[in-house]
C-alpha positions in Angstrom: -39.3 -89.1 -74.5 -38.7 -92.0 -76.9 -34.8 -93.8 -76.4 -35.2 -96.3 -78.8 -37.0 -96.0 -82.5 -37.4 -98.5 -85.2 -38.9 -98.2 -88.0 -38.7 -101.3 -91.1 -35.7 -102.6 -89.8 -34.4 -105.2 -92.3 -31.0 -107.4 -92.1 -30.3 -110.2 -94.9 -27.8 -113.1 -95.1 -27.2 -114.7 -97.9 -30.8 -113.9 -99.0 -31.9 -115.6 -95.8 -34.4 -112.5 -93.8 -32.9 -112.7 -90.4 -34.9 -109.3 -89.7 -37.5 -108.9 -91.6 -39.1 -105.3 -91.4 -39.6 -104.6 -87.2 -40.9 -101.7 -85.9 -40.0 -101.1 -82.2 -40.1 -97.6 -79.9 -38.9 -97.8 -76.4 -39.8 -94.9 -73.9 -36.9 -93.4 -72.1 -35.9 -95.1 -68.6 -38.2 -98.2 -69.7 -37.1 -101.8 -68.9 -37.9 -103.8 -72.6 -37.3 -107.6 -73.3 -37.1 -109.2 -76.7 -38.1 -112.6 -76.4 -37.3 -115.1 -79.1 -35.8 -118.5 -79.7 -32.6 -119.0 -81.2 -32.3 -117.8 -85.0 -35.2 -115.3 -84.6 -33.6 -112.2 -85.2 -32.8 -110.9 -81.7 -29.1 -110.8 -81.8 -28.8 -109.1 -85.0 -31.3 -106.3 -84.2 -29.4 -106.0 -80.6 -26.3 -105.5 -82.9 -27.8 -103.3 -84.9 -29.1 -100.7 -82.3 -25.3 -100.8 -80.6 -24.1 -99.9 -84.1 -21.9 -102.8 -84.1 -23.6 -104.3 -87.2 -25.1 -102.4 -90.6 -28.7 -102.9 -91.6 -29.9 -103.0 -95.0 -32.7 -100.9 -94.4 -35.4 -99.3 -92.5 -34.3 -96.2 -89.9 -33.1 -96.7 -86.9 -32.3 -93.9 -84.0 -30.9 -94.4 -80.5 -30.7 -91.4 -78.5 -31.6 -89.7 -81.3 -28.9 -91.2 -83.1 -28.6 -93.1 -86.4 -26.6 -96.1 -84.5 -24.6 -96.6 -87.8 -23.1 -93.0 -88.0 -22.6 -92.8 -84.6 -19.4 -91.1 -82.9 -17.5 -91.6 -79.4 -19.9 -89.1 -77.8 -23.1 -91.3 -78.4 -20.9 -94.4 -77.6 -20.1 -92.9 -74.1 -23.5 -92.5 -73.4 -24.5 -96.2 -74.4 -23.5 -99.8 -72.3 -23.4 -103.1 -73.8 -23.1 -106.6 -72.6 -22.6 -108.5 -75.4 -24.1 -112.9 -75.8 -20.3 -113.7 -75.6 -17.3 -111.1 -75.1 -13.8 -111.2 -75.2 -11.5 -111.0 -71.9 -8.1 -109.8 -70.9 -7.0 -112.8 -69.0 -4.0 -111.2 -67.6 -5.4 -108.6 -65.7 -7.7 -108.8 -62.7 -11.2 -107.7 -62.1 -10.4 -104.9 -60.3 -7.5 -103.6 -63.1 -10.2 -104.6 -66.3 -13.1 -102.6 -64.3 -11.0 -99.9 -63.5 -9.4 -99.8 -67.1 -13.0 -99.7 -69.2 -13.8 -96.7 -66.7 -11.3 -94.7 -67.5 -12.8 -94.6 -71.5 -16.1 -93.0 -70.3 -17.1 -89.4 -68.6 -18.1 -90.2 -65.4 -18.0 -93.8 -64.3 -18.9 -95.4 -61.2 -16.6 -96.6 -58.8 -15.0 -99.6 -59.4 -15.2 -101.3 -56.5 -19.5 -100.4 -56.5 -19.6 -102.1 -59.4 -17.7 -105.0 -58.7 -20.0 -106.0 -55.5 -22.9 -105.2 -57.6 -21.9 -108.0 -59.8 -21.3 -109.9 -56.4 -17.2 -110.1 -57.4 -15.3 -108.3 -54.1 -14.0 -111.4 -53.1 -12.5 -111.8 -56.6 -11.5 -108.4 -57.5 -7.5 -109.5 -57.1 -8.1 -112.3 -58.9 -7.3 -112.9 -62.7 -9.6 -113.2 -65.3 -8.2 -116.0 -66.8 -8.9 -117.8 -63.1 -12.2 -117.3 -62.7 -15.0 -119.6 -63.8 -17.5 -119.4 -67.0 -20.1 -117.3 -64.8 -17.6 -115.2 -62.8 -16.5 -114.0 -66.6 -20.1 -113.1 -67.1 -20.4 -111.2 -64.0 -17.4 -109.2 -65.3 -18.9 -108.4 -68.6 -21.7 -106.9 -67.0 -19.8 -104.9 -64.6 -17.7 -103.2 -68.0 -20.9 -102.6 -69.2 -22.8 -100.8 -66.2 -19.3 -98.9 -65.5 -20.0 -96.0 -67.4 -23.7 -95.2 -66.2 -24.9 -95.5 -69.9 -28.0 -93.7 -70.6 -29.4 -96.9 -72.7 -27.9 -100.6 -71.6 -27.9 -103.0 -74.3 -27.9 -106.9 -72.1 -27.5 -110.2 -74.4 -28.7 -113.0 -72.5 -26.5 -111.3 -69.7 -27.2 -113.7 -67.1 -26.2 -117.0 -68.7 -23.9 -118.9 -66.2 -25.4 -117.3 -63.3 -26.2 -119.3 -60.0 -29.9 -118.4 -58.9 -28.7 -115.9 -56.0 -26.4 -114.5 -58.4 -29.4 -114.1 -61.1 -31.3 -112.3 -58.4 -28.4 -109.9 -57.4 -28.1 -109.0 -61.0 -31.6 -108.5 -61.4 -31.4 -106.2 -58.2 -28.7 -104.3 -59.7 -30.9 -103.7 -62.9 -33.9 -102.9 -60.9 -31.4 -100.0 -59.3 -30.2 -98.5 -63.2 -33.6 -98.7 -64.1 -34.6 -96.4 -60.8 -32.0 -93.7 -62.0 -33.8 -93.5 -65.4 -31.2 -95.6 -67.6 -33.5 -97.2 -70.4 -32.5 -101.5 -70.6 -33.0 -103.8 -73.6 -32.8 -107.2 -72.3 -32.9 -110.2 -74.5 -33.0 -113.0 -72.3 -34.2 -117.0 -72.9 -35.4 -116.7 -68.9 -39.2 -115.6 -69.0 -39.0 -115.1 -65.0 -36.3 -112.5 -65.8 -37.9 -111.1 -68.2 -41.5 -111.2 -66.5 -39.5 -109.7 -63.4 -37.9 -107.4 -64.6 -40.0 -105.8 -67.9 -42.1 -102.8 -68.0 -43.0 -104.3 -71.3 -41.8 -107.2 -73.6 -41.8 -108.2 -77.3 -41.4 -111.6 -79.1 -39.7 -111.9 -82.2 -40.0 -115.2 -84.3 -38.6 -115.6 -88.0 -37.2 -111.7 -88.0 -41.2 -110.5 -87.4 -42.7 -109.3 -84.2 -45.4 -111.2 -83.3 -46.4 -109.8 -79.9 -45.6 -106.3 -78.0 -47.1 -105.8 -74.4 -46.2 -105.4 -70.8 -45.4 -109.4 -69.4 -49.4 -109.6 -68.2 -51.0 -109.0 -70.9 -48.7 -110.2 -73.8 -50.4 -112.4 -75.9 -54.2 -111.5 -74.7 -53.1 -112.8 -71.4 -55.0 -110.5 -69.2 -58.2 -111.5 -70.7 -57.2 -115.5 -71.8 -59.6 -117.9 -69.9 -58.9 -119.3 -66.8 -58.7 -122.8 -65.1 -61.0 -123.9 -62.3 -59.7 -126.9 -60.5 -61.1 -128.1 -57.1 -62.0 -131.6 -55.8 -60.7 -133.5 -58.2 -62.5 -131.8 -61.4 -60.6 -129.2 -63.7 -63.1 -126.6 -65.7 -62.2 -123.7 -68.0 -64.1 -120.4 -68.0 -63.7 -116.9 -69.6 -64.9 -115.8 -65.8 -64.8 -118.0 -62.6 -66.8 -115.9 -60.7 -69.9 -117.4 -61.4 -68.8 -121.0 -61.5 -67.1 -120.2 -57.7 -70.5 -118.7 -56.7 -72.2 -121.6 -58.0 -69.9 -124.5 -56.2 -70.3 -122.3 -53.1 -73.9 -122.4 -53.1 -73.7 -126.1 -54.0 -71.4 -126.8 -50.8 -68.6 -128.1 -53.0 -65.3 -129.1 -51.6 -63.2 -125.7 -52.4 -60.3 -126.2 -49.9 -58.0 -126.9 -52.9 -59.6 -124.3 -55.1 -57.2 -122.8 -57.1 -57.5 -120.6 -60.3 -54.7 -120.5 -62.8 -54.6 -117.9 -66.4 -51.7 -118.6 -68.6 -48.3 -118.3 -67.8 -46.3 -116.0 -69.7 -44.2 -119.2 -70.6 -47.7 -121.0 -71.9 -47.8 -117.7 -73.7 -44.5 -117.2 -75.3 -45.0 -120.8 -76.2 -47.8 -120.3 -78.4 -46.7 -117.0 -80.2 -43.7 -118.8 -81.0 -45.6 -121.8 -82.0 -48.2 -119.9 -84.0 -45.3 -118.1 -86.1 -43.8 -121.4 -87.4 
């Protein structure tokens, strides 16, 4: 079954195309980044999908839903972490977590969802107290509270400390296993090539690539680098040149072979769409 449908998505400001015409489908229970630098049209599509901003065109359907039209039932069904969000500084973690609950169905437990986000400690604390990335933590706990069939995440780890950027990812990892579809933007390729079934980059409002994180770009199949013994060759194929240094005695206790990065990858799409 298909979560997410796109079809000609447009968006305009001031006659500048910040979306230009994407088409995008993500399967139910499938993990999706959109890659893209800043200004490339992530954002607003993001926005768009969550119904918190009108397109002017194309047709768009979330949960079978027109996103624009959309009522309280689909919104109970959806999460969102949002790029930046607004707090109630006066309350603690434990009061905010336990006050977005209450708008949804069947939430989670509070208290799960605060030591997903690795915040027990600060659960009595105010919001107002805690620090840039402890905030962040508790944007995505309000939007994982409701166990949202679709999870809209904004560069949700930003301010994270890299044990708490592999907790979060842990915690995706585990709504993914329960079948919630994710739509990650993120300017982290090792999140995204970590956590992805499959990945898009978006430059200048156009999609310029669509595949799972290995083969993105023509990466599967993108030459490879040789290097051993001080010398550096590149090859569709190193299986012949390694049979031939073998056979030739060559020094290959530093052999190693390298493809693309995803980051040499993203670089170039992004590159190429300028």
């Amino acid at each position: 079954m298909t979560a997410i449908e796109v079809h000609g998505l447009r968006k305009a400001y001031g006659g500048r195309a910040a979306v230009a015409g994407i088409d995008l489908t993500v399967a139910s229970g499938e993990v999706f980044a959109l890659l893209g630098p800043n200004g490339a049209g992530k954002t607003t599509t993001v926005e768009i999908l969550e119904g918190h901003r009108r397109r002017d065109g194309g047709d768009v359907r979330v949960l079978g839903t027109d996103p624009g039209a959309a009522g309280r039932d689909w919104r109970a069904r959806i999460g969102i972490v949002l790029q930046t969000a607004t707090d109630a500084a006066d309350l603690t973690v434990a009061e905010m977590v336990r006050h977005v609950a209450g708008f949804y169905p069947r939430p989670r437990p509070a208290g799960e969802v605060i030591d997903a986000v690795g915040l027990t400690d600060k659960a009595g604390a105010k919001i107002r107290s805690l620090s840039g990335g402890q905030r962040r933590r508790v944007d995505v706990a309000l939007g994982v509270v409701g166990r949202p069939e679709v999870l809209f995440l904004d560069e949700p780890t930003t301010g994270f400390d890299p044990e708490a950027r592999r907790q979060f990812w842990e915690l995706i990892r585990a709504q993914a296993r329960e079948g919630t579809t994710i739509l990650l933007t993120t300017h982290y390729l090792d999140e995204a090539e970590a956590l992805a079934d499959r990945l898009a980059v978006i430059a200048d409002g156009r999609i310029v690539a669509e595949g799972s994180p290995a083969s993105l770009g023509g990466r599967a199949t993108a030459g490879v680098t040789v290097t051993w013994d001080g010398r550096r060759e590149e090859v569709a194929d190193p299986t012949g040149l390694i049979t031939r240094l073998v056979r030739e005695g060559a020094d290959l206790s530093r052999l190693t072979v390298t493809r693309p990065t995803l980051e040499d990858t993203y670089l170039t799409l992004i590159g190429d769409a300028r």
